[in-house]
C-alpha positions in Angstrom: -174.3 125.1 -12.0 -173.2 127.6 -14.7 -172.3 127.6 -18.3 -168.6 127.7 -19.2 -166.0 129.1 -22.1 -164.9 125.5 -24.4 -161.6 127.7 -24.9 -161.5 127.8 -21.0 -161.0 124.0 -20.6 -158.6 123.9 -23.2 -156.6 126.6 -22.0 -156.7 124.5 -19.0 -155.2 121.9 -20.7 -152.7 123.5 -22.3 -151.7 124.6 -18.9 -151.3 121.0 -18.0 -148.5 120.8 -20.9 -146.9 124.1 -20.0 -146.1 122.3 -16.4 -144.3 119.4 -17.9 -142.5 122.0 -19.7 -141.3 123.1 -16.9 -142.6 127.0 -18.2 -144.8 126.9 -15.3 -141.7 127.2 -12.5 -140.9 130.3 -13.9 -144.4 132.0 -14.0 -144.9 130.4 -9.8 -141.0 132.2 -8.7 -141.9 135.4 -10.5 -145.4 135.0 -8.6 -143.2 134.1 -4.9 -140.8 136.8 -5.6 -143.5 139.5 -5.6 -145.6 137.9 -3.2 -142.6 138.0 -0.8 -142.1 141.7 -0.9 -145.1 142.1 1.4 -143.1 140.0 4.0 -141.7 136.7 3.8 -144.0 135.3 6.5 -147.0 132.7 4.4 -148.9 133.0 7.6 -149.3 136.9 7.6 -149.2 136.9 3.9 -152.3 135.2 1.7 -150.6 136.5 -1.8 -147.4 134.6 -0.6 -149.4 131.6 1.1 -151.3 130.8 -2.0 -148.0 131.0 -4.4 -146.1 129.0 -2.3 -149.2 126.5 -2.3 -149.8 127.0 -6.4 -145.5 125.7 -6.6 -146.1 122.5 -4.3 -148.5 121.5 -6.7 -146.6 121.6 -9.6 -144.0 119.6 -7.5 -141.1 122.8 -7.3 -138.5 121.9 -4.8 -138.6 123.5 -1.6 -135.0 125.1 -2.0 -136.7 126.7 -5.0 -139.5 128.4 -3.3 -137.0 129.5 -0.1 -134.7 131.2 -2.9 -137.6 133.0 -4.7 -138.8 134.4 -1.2 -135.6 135.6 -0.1 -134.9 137.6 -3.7 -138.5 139.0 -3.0 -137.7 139.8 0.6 -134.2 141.3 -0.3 -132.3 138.7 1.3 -131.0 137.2 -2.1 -130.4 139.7 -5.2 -132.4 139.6 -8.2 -136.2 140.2 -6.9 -136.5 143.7 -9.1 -139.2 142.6 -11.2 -142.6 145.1 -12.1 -146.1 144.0 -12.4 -148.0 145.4 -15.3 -151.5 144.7 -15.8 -152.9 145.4 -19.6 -156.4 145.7 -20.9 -157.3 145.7 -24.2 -159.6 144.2 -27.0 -159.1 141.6 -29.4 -160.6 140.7 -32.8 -164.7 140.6 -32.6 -164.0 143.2 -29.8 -163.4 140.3 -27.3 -162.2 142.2 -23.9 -158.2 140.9 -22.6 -156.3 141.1 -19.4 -153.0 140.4 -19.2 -150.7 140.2 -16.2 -147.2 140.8 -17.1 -143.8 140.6 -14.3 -141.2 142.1 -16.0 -138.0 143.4 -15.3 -137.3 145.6 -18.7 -140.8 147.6 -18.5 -140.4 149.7 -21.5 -139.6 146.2 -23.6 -142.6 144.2 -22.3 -144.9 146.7 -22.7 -143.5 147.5 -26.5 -143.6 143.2 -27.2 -147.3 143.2 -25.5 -148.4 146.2 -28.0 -147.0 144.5 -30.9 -148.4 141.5 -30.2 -152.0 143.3 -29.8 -152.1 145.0 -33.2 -150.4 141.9 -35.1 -153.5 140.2 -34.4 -155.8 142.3 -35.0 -156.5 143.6 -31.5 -156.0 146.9 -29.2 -154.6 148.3 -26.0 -157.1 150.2 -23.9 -156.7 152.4 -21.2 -156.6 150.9 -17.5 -160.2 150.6 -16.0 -161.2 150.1 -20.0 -162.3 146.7 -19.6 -161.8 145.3 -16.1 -165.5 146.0 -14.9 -166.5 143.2 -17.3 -164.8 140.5 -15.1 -164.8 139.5 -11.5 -161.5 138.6 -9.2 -162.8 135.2 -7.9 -161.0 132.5 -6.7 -161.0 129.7 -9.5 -160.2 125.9 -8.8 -159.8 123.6 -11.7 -160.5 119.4 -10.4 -160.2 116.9 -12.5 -163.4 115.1 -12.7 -162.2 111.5 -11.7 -161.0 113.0 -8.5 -163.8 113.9 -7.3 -167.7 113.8 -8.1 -169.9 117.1 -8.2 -171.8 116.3 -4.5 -168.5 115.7 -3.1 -167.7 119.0 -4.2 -170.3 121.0 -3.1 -170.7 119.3 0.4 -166.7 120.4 1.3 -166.5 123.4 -0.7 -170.0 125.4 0.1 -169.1 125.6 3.7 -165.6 126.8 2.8 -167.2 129.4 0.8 -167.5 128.1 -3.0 -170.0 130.3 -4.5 -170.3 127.8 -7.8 -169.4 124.5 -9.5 -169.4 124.7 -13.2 -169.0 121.4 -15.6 -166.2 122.3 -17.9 -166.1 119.2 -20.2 -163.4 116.9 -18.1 -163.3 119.0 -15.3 -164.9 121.1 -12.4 -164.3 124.9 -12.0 -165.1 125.9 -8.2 -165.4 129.4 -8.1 -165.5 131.4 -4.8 -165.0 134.6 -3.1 -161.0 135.6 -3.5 -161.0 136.0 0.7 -161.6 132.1 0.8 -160.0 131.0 -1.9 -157.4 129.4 0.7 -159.6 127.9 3.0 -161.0 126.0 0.1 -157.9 124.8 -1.0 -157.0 123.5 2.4 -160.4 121.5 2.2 -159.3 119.8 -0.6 -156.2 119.1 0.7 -157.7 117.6 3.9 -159.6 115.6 2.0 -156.6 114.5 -0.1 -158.3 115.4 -3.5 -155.7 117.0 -6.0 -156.5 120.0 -7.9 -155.1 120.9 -11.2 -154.8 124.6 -10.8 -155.9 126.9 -7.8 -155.5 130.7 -8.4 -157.4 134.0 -7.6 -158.5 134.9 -11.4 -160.6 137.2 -13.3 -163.4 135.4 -14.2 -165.7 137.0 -17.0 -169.3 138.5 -16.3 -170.5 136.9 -19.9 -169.1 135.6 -22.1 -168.8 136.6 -26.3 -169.2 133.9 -28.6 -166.5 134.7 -31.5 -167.1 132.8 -35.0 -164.7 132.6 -38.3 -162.1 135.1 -38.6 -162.7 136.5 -35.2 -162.6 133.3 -33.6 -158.9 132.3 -35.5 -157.7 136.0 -34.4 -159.0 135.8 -30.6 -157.0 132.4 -30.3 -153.8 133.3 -31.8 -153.8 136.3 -29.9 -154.2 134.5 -26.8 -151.7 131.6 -28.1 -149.4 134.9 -28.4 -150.0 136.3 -25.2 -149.5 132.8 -23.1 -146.5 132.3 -24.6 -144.8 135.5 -23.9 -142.0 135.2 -21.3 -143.2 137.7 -19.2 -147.1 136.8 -19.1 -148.2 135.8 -15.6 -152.1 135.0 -17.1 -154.2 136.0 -19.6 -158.0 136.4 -19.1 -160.6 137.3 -21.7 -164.7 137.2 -21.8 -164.3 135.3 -25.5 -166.0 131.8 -26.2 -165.8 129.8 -29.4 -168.2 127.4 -30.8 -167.6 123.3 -31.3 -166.6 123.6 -34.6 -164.3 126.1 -33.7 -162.7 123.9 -31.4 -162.5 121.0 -33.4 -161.1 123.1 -36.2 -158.7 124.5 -33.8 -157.9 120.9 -32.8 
């Protein structure tokens, strides 16, 4: 059991909103449609299987996720879209990774910049901050689904390598190479997960306070809410009163 970021589980949550939105559909088609370039096939393609497994859990309609294969497999028009991963620092020198799929490059990346130095942050150059996090395969459970033994006596054998207690929920954190097998344990055992993705999951985490703190989470406010932004990962943590005065 490890120790976990309080802006973590609410960005969780947020995410829960973002679905009901709707927002959500768009970020899992963009997700298909590049997924699907590497063949159209889920069974000879884990990128595509685990999109296509990430839009059935938001509920997207199966005619949705055949059109968004077929414009990533060229069958349909409209699948030119670029991936564009950033790294840069925020306020308090918290370290940021966003995924961006665009299809006007030059504008994303001029809309991501501004939004860096608005809030008091900084691109970097690539490689400048991704050997502080981890690509693991991150499972977010609600806690009244399931209990923390049941966890671990499906998951470890599928390959979990940790359960952490994040507040209302469990994070089940694993190797990205199972990440699917674990998901089809859960689904065999009929227990619903809020969010399954492969993820870039901080080495430590930096405690932001004040100023930095505000900064860091309207930066990442900023970030989410950009069209274009696939995910956002960062090694920042706040403090309860942070939260509360967030809240």
């Amino acid at each position: 059991m490890s120790g976990h970021s309080k802006w973590a589980t609410i960005k969780h949550k947020k995410a829960a909103t973002d679905a009901k939105r709707g927002k959500i559909f768009t970020r899992i088609i963009k997700e298909i449609m590049i997924a699907a370039r590497s063949g159209g096939d889920p069974d000879g393609n884990p990128r595509l299987r685990t999109a296509i497994a990430a839009a059935k859990g938001v509920s997207m309609p199966n005619d949705n996720i055949k059109k968004a294969i077929m414009r990533g497999t060229g069958e349909l028009e409209g699948g030119q879209i670029d991936e564009i991963m950033f790294e840069g620092y925020g306020p308090g020198g918290a370290a940021v990774i966003v995924n961006v799929a665009t299809d006007n490059r030059n504008r994303t990346v001029s809309e991501i910049r501004h939004m860096f130095s608005k809030n008091g942050g900084n691109l970097g150059e690539q490689g400048s901050v991704a050997w502080m996090f981890e690509r693991k395969s991150q499972i977010i459970i609600e806690k009244d689904k399931a209990s923390e033994e049941q966890l671990m006596n499906l998951l470890l054998d599928a390959g979990a390598d940790d359960i952490r207690d994040n507040d209302d929920n469990w994070e089940v954190l694993g190797a990205p190479e199972n990440h699917n097998a674990m998901v089809e344990t859960l689904e065999k055992a009929g227990i619903p997960t809020e969010s399954a993705e492969i993820a870039m999951v901080p080495k430590n985490l930096l405690t932001l306070e004040g100023k930095n703190a505000s900064g860091m989470m309207r930066l990442s406010d900023a970030l989410e809410e950009h069209d274009d932004v696939q995910s956002v990962y960062s090694n920042f943590d706040v403090d309860e009163k942070e939260v509360e005065a967030l809240a």
